[in-house]
C-alpha positions in Angstrom: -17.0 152.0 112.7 -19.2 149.2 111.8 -22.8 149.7 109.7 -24.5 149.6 112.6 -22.7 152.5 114.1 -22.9 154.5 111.3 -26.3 154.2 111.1 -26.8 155.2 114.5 -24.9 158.3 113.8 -26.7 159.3 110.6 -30.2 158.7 113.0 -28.7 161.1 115.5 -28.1 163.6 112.9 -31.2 163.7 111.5 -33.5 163.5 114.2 -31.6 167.0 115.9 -30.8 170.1 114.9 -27.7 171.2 112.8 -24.7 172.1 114.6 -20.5 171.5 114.9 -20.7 169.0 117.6 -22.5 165.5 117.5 -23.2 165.5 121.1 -24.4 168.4 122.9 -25.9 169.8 125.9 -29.2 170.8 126.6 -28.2 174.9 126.0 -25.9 173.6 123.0 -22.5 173.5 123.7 -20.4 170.6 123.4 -20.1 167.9 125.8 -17.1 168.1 127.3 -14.6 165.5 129.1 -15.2 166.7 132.4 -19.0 166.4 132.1 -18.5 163.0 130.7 -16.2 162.4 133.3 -18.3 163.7 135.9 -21.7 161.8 134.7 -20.1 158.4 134.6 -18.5 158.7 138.2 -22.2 159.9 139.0 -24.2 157.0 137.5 -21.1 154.7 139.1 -22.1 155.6 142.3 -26.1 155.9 141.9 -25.8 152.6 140.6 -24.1 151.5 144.1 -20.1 150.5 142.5 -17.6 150.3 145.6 -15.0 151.8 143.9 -14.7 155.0 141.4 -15.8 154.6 137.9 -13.9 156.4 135.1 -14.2 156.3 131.5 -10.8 154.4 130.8 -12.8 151.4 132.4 -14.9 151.5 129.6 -11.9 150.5 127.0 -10.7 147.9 129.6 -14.0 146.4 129.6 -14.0 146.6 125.5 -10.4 145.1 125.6 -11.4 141.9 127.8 -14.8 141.6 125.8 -12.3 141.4 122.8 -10.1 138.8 124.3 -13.0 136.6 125.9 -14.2 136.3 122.4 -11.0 134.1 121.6 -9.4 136.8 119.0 -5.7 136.7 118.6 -3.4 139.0 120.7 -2.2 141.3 117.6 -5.7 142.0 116.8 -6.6 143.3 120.1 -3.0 145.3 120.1 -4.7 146.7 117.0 -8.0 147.4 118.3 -6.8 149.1 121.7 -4.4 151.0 120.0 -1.1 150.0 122.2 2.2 150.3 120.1 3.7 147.3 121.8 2.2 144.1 123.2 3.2 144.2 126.1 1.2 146.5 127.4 -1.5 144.6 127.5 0.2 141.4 127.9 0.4 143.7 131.7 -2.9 143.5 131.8 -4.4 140.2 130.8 -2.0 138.7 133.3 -4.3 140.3 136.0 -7.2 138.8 137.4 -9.7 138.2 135.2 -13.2 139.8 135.4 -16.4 137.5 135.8 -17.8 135.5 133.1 -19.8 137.2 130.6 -22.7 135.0 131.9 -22.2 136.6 135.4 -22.1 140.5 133.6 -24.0 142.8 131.2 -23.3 143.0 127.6 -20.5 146.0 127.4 -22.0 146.6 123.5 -18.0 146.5 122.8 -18.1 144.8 118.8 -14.5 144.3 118.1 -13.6 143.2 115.0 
């Protein structure tokens, strides 16, 4: 994690209450994967997406913002966590996604 990041984290702690789980729901429990799951295909298709949204999408997006930026292959097999190249190597030989210019910022900060 990067200062920033941290930060952010330290804010969130203390501007809420104490408890195991650094994000919660409104009656206290832990956010789960399915709510996550369930909230991102939800905002996908309030915000009008013609196909499924899904949290992996988010590290793809992260992955490409990574590559776009011009750094070297190894340090994105670093950053994405893939034991061997050429797994992603798979994926940058497919289509690439518009120009940054033509899409939001994805707030990825690699390295």
């Amino acid at each position: 994690m990067n200062g920033s990041e941290l930060r952010a984290l330290r804010r969130l702690h203390r501007e809420n209450e104490p408890g195991r789980f650094v994000f919660m729901g409104e009656r206290g429990d832990p956010v789960t994967t399915s709510w996550f799951r369930k909230m991102l295909a939800r905002l996908g298709m309030e915000a009008g997406m013609l196909f499924p949204i899904h949290p992996h999408m988010l590290r793809h997006s992260c992955g490409y913002k990574f590559a776009n930026l011009g750094k070297d292959t190894r340090s994105l097999q670093s950053y994405l966590g893939h034991r061997n190249i050429r797994a992603w190597l798979q994926v940058r030989a497919l289509p690439r996604p518009p120009s940054d210019a033509q899409m939001p910022s994805t707030g990825c900060r690699p390295g």
